[in-house]
C-alpha positions as CSV (number, residue, x, y, z in Angstrom):
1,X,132.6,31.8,46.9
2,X,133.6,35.3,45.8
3,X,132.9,38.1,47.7
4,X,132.8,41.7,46.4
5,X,135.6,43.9,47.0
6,X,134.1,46.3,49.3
7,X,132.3,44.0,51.5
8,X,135.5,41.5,51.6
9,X,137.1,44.1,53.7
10,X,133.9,44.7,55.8
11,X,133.5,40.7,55.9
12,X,137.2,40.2,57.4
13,X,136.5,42.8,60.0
14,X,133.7,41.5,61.5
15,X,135.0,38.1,61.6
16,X,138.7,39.4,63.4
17,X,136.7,41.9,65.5
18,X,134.1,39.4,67.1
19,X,136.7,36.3,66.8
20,X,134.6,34.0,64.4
21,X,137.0,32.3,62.6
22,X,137.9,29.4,64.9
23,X,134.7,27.2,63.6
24,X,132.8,25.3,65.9
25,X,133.1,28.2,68.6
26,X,130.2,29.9,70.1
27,X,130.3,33.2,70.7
28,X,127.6,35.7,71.4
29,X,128.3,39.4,70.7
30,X,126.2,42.6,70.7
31,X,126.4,45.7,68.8
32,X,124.8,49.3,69.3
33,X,124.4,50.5,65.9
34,X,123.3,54.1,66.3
35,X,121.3,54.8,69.4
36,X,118.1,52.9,67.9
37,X,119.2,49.4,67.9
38,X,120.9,46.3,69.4
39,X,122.1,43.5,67.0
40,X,123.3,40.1,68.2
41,X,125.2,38.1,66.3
42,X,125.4,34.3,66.5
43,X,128.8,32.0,65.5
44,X,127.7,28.8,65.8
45,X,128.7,25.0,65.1
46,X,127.7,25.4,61.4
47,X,130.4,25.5,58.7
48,X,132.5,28.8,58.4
49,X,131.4,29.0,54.8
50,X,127.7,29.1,56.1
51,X,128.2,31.8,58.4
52,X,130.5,34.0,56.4
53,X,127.5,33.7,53.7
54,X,125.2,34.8,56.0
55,X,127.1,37.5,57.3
56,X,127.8,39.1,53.6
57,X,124.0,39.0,53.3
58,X,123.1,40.5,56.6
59,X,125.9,43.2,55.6
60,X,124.5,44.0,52.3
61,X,121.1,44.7,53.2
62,X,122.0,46.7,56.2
63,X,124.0,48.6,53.1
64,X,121.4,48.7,51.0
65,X,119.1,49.9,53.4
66,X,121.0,52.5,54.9
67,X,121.9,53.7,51.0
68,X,118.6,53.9,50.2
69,X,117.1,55.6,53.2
70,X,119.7,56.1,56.6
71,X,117.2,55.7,58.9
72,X,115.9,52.1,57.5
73,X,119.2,51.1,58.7
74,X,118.1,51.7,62.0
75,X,114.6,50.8,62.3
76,X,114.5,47.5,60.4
77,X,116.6,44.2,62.3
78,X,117.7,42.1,59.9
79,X,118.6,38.5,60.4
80,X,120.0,35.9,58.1
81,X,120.2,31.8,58.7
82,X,121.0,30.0,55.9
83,X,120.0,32.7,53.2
84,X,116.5,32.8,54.8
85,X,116.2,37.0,55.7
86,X,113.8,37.6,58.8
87,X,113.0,41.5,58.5
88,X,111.3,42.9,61.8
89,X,111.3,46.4,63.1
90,X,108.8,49.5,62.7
91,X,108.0,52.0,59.9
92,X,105.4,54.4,59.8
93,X,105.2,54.8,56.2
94,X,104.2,51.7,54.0
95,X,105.6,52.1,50.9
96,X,109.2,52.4,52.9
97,X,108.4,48.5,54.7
98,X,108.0,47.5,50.2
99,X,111.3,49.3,49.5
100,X,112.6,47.1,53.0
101,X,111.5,44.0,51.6
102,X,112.4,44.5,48.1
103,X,116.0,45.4,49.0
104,X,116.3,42.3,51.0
105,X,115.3,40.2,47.9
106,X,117.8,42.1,45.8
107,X,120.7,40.7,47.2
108,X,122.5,37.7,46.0
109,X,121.7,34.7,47.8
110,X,118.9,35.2,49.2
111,X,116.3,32.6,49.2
112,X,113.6,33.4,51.3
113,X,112.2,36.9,53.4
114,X,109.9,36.4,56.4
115,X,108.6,40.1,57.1
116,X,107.4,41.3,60.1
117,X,107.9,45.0,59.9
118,X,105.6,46.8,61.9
119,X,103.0,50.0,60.4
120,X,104.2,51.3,63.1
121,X,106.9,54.0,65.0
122,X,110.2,52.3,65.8
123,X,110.6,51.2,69.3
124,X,112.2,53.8,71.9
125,X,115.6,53.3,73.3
126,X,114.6,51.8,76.5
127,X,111.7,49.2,74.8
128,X,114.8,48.3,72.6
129,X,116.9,47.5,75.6
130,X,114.3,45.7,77.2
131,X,113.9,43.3,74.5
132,X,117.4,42.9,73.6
133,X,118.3,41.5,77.6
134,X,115.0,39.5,77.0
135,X,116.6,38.1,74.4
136,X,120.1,37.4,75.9
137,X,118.8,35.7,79.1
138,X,116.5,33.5,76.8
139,X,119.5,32.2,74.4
140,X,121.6,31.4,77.5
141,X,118.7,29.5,78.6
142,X,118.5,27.6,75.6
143,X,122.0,27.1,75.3
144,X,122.3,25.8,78.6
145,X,118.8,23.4,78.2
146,X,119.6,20.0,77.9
147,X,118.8,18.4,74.6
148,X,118.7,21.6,72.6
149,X,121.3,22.6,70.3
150,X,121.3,26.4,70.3
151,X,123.4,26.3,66.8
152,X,120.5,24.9,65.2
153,X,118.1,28.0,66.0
154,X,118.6,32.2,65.6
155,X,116.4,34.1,68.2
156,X,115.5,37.8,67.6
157,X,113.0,39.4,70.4
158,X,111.1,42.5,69.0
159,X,108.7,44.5,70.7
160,X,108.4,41.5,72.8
161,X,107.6,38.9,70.0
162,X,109.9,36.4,69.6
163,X,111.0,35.1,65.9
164,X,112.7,31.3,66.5
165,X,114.5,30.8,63.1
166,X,116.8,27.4,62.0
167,X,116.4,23.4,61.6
168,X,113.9,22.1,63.3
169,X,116.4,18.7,64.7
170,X,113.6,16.8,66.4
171,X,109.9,17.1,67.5
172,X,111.5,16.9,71.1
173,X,114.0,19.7,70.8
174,X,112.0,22.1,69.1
175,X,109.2,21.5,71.8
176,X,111.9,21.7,74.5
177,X,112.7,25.2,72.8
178,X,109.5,26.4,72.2
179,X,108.8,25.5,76.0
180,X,111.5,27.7,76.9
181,X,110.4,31.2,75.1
182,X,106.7,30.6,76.2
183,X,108.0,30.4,79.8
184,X,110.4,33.4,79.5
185,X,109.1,36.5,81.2
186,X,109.0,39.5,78.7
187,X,108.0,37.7,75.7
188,X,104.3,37.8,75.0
189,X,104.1,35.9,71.6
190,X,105.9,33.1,70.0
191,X,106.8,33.1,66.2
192,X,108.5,30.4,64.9
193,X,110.0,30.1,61.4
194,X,111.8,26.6,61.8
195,X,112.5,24.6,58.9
């Protein structure tokens, strides 16, 4: 795989900074970006290759984005597992959420964008907070859930919606999952985008 020049740099960065290139480690780590958002990124037990791919997607897009328009940057989440792009967030102007999701198809490597980008005003501070503990306390729960492997799965929580993306293993395990976020106070509908 060849990377781009500019993003190899960004790419090698992340990776040393959040101490992703042992493989097979997990590691949960959370960055402000701005004062509008809270990004969690996910190493998991799929191949390095897999996430590094995913990672120079997710950091294109955020490019793109924040090229285009700086503030899409900070309104729109973006999450990538295995190429597939979930977009969430809020806009208040329409033809910006088309630009959002035309931008995400332009990068290389993409093969599939779920979009749930609110018409909308972004989220304040403290809703954004709220959801992103929401979201902590629920991937702990599902890493530490017997029978479910949290490497198969990426959880985003939005405006208390919660997006379940990744392989669906087995009937049991996805239920097992599911079970957990429908039970998990401060999430008050369940999305999921399994394969």
């Amino acid at each position: 795989m060849i990377i781009p020049g500019g993003h190899f740099i960004r790419i090698c960065f992340f990776l040393i900074f959040f101490g992703m290139l042992p493989v097979g480690c997990q590691f949960i780590g959370t960055i402000a970006n701005g004062t509008h958002k809270v990004y969690t990124v996910l190493a998991d037990d799929r191949s390095l290759a897999d996430d590094v791919s995913d990672i120079r997607i997710n950091l294109e897009i955020r490019d793109a984005l924040a090229r285009h328009k700086g503030s899409l940057a900070f309104d729109i989440d973006v999450t990538v597992f295995e190429g597939e792009v979930l977009l969430t967030g809020a806009i208040p102007d329409i033809l910006l959420i088309h630009e959002a999701i035309a931008t995400a198809w332009s990068v290389a490597g993409v093969r599939k964008v779920y979009t749930y980008i609110r018409l909308n005003e972004p989220l304040s501070v403290d809703e954004v907070a709220r959801d992103a503990a929401v979201a902590a306390k629920v991937r702990t729960e599902l890493g530490l859930t017997k029978g479910v492997a949290s490497s198969n799965y990426k959880l985003v929580v939005e405006n208390k919606t919660a997006y379940l993306m990744g392989i669906r293993a087995s009937d049991a395990e996805y239920e097992t999952a599911l079970a957990v976020l429908k039970n998990s106070v401060g999430i008050d509908q369940v999305i999921c985008l399994m394969r």
